[in-house]
C-alpha positions as CSV (number, residue, x, y, z in Angstrom):
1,X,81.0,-26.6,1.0
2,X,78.3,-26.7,3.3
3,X,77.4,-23.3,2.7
4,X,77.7,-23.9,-1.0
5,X,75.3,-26.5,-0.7
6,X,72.7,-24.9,1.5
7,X,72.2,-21.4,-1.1
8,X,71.7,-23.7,-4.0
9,X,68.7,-25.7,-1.9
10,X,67.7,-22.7,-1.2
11,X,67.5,-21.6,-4.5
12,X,65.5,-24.7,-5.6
13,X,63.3,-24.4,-2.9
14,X,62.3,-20.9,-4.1
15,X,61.5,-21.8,-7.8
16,X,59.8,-24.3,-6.3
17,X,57.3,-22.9,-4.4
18,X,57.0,-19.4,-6.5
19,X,53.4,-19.1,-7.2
20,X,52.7,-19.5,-11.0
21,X,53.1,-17.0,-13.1
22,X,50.6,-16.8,-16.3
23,X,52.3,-16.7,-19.5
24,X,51.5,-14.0,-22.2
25,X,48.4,-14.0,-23.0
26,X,47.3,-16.6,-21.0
27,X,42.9,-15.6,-20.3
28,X,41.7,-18.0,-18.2
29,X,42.7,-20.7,-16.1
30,X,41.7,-24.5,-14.5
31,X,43.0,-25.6,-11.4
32,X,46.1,-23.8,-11.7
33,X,46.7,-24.4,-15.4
34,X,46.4,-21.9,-17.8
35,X,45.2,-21.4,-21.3
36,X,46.0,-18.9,-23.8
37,X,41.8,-18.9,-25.3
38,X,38.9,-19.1,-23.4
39,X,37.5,-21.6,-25.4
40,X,40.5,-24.3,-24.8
41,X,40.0,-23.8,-21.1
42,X,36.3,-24.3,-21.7
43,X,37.1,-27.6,-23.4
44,X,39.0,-29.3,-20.8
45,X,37.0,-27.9,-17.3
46,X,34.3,-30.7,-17.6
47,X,33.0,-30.1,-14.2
48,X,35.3,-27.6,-13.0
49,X,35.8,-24.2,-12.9
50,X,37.3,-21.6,-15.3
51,X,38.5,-18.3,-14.1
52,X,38.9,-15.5,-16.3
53,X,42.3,-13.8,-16.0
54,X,41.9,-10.7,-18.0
55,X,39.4,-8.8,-20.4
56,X,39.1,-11.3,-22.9
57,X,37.4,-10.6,-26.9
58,X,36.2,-14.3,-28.0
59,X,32.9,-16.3,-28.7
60,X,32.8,-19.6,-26.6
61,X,30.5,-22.5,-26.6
62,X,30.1,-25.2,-24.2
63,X,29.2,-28.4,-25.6
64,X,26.0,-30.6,-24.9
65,X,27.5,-33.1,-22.0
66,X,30.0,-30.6,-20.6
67,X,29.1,-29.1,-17.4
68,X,31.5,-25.7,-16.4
69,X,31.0,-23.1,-14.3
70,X,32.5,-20.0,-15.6
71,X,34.1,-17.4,-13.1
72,X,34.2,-13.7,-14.9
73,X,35.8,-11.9,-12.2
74,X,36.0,-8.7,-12.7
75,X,36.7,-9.6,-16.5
76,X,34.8,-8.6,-19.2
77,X,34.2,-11.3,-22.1
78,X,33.2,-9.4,-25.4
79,X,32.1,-11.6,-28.4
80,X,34.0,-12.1,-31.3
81,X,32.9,-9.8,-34.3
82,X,29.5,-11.2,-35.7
83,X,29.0,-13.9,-33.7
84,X,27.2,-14.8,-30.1
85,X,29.2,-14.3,-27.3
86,X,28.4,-17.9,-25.3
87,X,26.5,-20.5,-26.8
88,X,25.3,-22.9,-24.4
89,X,24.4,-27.0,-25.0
90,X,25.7,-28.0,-21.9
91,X,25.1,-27.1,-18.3
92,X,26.7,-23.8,-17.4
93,X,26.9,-21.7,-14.4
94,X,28.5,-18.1,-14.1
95,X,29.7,-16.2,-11.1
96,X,31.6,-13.3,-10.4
97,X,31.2,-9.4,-10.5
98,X,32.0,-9.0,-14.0
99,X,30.5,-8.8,-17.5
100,X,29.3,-10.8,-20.6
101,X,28.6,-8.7,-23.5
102,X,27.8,-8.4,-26.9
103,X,28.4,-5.4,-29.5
104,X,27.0,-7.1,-32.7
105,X,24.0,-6.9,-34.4
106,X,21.8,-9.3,-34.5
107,X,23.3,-11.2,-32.3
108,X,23.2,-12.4,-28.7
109,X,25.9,-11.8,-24.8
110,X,23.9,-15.6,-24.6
111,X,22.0,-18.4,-26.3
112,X,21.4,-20.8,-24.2
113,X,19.9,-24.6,-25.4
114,X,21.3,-26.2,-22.0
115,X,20.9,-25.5,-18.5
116,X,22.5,-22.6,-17.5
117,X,22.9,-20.5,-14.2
118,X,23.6,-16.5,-13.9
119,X,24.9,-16.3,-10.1
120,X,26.2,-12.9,-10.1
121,X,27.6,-10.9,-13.1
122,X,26.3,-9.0,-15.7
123,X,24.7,-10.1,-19.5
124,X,24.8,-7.0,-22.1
125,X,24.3,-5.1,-25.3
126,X,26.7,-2.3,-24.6
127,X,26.8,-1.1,-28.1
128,X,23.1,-1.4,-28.6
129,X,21.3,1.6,-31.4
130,X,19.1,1.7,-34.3
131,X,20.8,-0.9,-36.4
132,X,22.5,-2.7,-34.2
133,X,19.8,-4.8,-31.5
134,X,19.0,-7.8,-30.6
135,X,18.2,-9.9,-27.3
136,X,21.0,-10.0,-24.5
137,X,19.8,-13.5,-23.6
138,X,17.9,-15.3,-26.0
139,X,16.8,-18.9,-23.9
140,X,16.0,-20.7,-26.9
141,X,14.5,-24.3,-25.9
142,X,16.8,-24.0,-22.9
143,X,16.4,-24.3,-19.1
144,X,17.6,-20.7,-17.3
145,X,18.1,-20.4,-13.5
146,X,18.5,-16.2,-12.5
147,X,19.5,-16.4,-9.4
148,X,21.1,-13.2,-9.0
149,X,23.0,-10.7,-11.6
150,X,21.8,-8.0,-13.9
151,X,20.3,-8.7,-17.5
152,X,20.1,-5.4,-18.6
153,X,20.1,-3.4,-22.3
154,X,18.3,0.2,-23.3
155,X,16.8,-1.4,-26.6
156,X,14.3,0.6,-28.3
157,X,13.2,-2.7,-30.5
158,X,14.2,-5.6,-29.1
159,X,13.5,-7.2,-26.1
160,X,16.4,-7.7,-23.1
161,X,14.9,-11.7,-22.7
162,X,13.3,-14.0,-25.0
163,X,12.0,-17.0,-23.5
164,X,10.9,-19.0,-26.6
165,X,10.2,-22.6,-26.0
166,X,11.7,-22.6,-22.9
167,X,11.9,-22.7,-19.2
168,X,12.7,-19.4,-17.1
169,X,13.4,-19.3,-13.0
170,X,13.2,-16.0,-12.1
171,X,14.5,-16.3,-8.4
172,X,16.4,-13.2,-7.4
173,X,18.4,-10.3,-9.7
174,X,17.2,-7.7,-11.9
175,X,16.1,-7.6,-15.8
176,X,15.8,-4.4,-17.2
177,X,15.9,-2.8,-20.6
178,X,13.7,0.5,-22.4
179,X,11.4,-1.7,-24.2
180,X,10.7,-5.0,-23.5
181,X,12.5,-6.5,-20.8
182,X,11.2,-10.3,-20.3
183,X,9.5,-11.6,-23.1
184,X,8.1,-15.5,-22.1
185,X,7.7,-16.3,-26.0
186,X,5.7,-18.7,-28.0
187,X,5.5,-22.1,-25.7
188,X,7.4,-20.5,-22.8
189,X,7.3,-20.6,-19.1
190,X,8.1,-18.5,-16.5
191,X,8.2,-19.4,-13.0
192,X,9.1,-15.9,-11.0
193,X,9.2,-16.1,-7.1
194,X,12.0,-13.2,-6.9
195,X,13.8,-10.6,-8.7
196,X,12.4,-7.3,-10.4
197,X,11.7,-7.0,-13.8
198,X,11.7,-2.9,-15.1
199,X,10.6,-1.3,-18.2
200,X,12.3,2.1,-18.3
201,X,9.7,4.3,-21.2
202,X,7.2,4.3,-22.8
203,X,5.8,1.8,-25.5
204,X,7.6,-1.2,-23.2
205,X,6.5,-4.1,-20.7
206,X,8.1,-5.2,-17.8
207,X,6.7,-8.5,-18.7
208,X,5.7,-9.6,-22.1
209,X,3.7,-13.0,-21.8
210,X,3.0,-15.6,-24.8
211,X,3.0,-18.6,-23.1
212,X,2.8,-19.7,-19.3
213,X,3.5,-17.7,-16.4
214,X,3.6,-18.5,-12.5
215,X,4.4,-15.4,-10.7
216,X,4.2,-16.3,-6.9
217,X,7.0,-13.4,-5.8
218,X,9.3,-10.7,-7.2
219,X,8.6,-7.6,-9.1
220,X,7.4,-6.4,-12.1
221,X,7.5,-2.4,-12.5
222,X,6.5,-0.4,-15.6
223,X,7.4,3.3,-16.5
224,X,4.4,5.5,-17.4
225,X,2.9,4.8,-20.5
226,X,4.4,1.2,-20.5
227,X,2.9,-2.3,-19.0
228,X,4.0,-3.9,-16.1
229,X,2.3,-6.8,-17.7
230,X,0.7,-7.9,-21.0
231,X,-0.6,-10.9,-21.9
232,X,-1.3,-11.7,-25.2
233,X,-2.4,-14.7,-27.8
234,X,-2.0,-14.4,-31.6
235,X,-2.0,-17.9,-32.8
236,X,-4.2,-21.2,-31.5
237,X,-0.9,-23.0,-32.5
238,X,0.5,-22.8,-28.9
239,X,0.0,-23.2,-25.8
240,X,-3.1,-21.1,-24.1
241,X,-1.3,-18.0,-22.4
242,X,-2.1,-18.1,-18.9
243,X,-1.0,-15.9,-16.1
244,X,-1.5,-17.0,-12.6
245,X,-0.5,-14.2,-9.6
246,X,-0.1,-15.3,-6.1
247,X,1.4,-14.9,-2.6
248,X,3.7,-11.8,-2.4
249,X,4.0,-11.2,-6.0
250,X,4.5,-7.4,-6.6
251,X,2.9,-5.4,-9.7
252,X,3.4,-1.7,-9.9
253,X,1.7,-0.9,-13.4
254,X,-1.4,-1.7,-15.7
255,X,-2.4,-5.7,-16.1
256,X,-3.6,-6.0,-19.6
257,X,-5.4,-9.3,-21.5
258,X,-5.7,-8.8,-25.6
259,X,-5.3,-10.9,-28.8
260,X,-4.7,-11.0,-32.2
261,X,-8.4,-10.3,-33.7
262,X,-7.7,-10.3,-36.9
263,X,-8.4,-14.1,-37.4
264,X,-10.0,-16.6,-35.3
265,X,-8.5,-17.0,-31.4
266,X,-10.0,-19.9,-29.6
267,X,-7.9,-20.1,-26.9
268,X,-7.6,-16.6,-25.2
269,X,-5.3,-15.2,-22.8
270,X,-6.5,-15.9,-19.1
271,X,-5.8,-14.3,-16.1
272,X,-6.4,-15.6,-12.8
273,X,-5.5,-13.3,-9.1
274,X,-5.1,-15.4,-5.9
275,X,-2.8,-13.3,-4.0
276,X,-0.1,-10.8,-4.6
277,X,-0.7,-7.2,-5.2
278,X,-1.4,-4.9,-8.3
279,X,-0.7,-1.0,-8.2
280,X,-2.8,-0.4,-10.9
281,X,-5.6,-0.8,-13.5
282,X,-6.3,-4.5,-15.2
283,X,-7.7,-4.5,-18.0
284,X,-9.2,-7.6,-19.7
285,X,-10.0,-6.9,-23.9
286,X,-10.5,-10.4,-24.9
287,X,-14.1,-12.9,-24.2
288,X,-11.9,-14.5,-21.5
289,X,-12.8,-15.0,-17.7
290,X,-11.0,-13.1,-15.1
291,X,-10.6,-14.9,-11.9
292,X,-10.3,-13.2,-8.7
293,X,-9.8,-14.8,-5.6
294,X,-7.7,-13.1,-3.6
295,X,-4.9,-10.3,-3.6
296,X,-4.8,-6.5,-3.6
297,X,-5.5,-4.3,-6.6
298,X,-5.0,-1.0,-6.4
299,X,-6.7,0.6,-9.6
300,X,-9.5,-0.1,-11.7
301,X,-10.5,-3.3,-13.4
302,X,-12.8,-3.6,-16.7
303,X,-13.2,-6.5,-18.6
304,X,-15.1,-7.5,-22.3
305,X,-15.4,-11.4,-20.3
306,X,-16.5,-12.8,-17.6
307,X,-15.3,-11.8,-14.1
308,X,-15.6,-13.8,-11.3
309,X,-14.9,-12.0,-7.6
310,X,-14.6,-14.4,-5.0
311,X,-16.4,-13.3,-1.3
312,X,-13.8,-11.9,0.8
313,X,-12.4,-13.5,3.6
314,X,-14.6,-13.4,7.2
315,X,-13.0,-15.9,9.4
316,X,-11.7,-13.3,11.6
317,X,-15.0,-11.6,12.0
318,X,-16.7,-15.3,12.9
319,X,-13.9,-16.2,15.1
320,X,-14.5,-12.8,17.1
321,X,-18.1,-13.0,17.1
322,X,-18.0,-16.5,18.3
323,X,-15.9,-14.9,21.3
324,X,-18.2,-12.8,21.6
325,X,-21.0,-15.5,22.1
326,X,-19.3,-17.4,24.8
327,X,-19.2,-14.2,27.4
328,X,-21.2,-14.0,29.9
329,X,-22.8,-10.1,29.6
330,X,-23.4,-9.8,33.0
331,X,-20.3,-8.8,34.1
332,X,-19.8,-6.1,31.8
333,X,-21.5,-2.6,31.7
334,X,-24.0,-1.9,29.6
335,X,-22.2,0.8,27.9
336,X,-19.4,-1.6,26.9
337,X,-21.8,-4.5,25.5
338,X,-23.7,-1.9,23.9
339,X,-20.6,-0.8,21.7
340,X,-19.6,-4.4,21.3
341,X,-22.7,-5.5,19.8
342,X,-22.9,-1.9,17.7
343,X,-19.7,-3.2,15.9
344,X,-21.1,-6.9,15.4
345,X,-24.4,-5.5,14.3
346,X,-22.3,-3.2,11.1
347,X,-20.9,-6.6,9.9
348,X,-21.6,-6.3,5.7
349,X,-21.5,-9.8,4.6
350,X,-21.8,-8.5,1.1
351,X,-18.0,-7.9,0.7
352,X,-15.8,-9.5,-2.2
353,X,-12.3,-10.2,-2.0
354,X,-11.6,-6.8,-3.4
355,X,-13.2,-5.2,-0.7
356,X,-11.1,-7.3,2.0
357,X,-9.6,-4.2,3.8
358,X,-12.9,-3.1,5.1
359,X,-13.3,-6.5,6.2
360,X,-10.6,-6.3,7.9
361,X,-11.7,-3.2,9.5
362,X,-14.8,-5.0,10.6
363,X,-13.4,-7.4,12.5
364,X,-11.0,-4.8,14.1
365,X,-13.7,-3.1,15.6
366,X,-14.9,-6.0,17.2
367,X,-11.6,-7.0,18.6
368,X,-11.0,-3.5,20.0
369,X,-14.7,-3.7,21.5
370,X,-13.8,-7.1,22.9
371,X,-10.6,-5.8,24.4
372,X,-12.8,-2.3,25.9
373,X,-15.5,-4.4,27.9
374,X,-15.5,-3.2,31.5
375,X,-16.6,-4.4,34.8
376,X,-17.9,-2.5,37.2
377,X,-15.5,-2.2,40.6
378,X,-16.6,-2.8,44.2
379,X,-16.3,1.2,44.7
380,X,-19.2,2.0,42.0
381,X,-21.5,-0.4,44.8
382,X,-24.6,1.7,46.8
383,X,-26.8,-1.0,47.6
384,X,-27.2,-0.2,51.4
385,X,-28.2,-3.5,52.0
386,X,-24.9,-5.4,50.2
387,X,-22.4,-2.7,52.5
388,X,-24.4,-4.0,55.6
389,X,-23.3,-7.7,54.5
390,X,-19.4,-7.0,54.0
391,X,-19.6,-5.3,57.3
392,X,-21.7,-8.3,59.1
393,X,-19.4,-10.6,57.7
394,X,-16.2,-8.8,58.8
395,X,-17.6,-8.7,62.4
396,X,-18.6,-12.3,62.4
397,X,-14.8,-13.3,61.2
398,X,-13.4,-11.0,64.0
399,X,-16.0,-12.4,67.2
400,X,-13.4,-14.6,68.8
401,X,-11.6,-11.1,69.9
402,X,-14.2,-9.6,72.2
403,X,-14.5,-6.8,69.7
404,X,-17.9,-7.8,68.1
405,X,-20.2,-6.2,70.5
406,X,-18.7,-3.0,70.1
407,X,-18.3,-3.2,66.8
408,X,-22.0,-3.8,66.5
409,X,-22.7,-0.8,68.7
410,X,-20.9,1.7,66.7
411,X,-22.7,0.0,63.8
412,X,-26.0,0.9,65.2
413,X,-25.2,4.2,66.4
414,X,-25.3,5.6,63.7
């Protein structure tokens, strides 16, 4: 009886504790529960998380005042025939190593009108051709944090982003696409302190800029015959475009300024360089001012406007030669002073901030001059009359041993 009664709590015990087993077709899951659509899961993970279970074909939308985080996987989630694949009025984060796309025309892998997160993963067009394009992510009067993940599409008329009244943190994870692969639309702002951005061919931007953009890190890279970045105005319905580079922002490609001239533009794109560094030419089309103030450029820069250069950067050279200043020259040779005052005399204080490296070279000199002074050693002295001293003074400290007088004999001896 007793063993009886010990198999069958056993038994119990094992259904028990068996792990749960998804039911078919079950796609995604909440805390342990499972739902047979995507979307139903969606719908009750209001601050949770949903993890995909499978491959999954189904357009989802996450309402305005749900907040979800969606865990792909290593899942794919295709759209539903005709339709966007997420829709976004809530807040929404997504994770994982796996894949949103999109194989419809005309339509997008996301539109987002919420807040929404891309922390790993991958947004698509994977059936994208002539006749069947549109933008993988279209952040339509949305807020989108790109944190890490790939964007990514080979459109040949249709940009990979559209940032159209909108906000867009680029802080880490790569955009790229054959035409245009970021385009900060009418009213939009980009702030981009990470990540690459890459055109692939010709006739494409990395960068395509309509409305605001702070660029204070990341890259932007351009295939030949393509712009790494192009600002441009067509209306004086929006807001001014305006690109400000700074700090360790990366170009590699042409800078361009132009505007629609076919009717009257009163606000002009602007382009202002305090930091950051360009690998090649910028090239400014429009009445606009270009501001320069700091930063590398690597190519050559013409301009229809105004450009203003600020002075390069000579607090290293003033420090030095202030250093300089306070020696005392008497202890050095005059060889030595003679090559440090050669490099404080080729000092150019006609330098702009384009011209910073040789300014930097300038002060360099001085430093290595500074750290090349030389005094002269005891075993350079002749001065008879100096050697006669040491010697009397050695004597003197050495008297109260007897030795001085012969010491002084053998001195005069000779």
């Amino acid at each position: 009886m007793k063993k009886i009664l010990f198999t069958a709590t056993a038994f119990v015990l094992s259904i028990v504790m068996m792990p749960a087993v998804s039911a078919a077709g079950d796609v995604a899951s909440v805390d342990g529960t499972n739902y047979a659509t995507l979307q139903e899961a969606i719908n009750n993970a209001n601050g949770k998380t949903v993890t995909l279970l499978s491959d999954v074909t189904e357009s989802i939308t996450i309402s305005a005042g749900n907040k979800v985080t969606l865990d792909l996987g290593k899942f794919t989630l295709t759209n539903t025939s005709g339709k966007d694949t997420i829709t976004n009025n809530g807040e929404l984060t997504i994770t994982g190593t796996g894949t949103v796309d999109n194989v419809s025309n005309s339509k997008a892998a996301m539109v987002n009108k919420g807040t929404a997160t891309l922390n790993g993963a991958t947004l698509t067009r994977s059936a994208e051709k002539k006749g069947n394009t549109y933008y993988v992510l279209d952040n339509n009067h949305g807020t989108f944090y790109m944190k890490s993940g790939k964007i990514t599409n080979t459109a040949i008329s249709s940009s990979c982003v559209r940032n159209i009244e909108a906000t867009f943190y680029m802080q880490g994870g790569e955009i790229s696409n054959d035409f245009i692969a970021l385009k900060n639309d009418d009213n939009g702002i980009i702030y981009m302190t990470g990540g690459v951005v890459n055109s692939n061919k010709t006739g494409g931007s990395a960068l395509q800029n309509w409305g605001t953009l702070k660029m204070s890190g990341g890259t932007l890279n351009a295939a030949t015959g393509a712009y790494a970045l192009w600002n441009l105005t067509w209306s004086n319905d929006y807001t001014q475009t305006t690109a400000v580079i700074s700090d360790n922002a990366v170009i590699n490609g042409k800078v361009v300024l132009s505007y629609n001239d076919n009717k009257p533009i009163t606000n002009t794109p602007e382009l202002t360089i305090n930091g950051g560094s360009i690998n090649g030419d910028v090239v400014n089309s429009t009445p606009s001012e270009l501001v320069i103030t700091a930063g590398d450029i690597n190519g050559n820069i013409s301009t229809s406007g105004k450009i203003t250069v600020s002075d390069a950067d000579y607090s290293k050279v003033e420090e030095l030669i202030n250093k300089a200043n306070q020696l005392d020259k008497t202890l050095y040779t005059e060889d030595s002073i003679k090559a440090l005052e050669d490099a404080i005399n080729k000092v150019d204080y006609t330098k702009n901030v384009l011209e910073q490296d040789e300014v930097d070279e300038m002060a360099s000199n001085i430093e290595k001059a500074l750290n090349n002074l030389v005094q002269p050693s005891q075993s350079t002295v002749t001065n008879p009359k100096t050697a006669d001293n040491i010697l009397l003074y050695v004597i003197s400290s050495i008297a109260g041993l007897g030795l001085a007088t012969v010491a002084t004999k053998k001195k005069l001896q000779h």
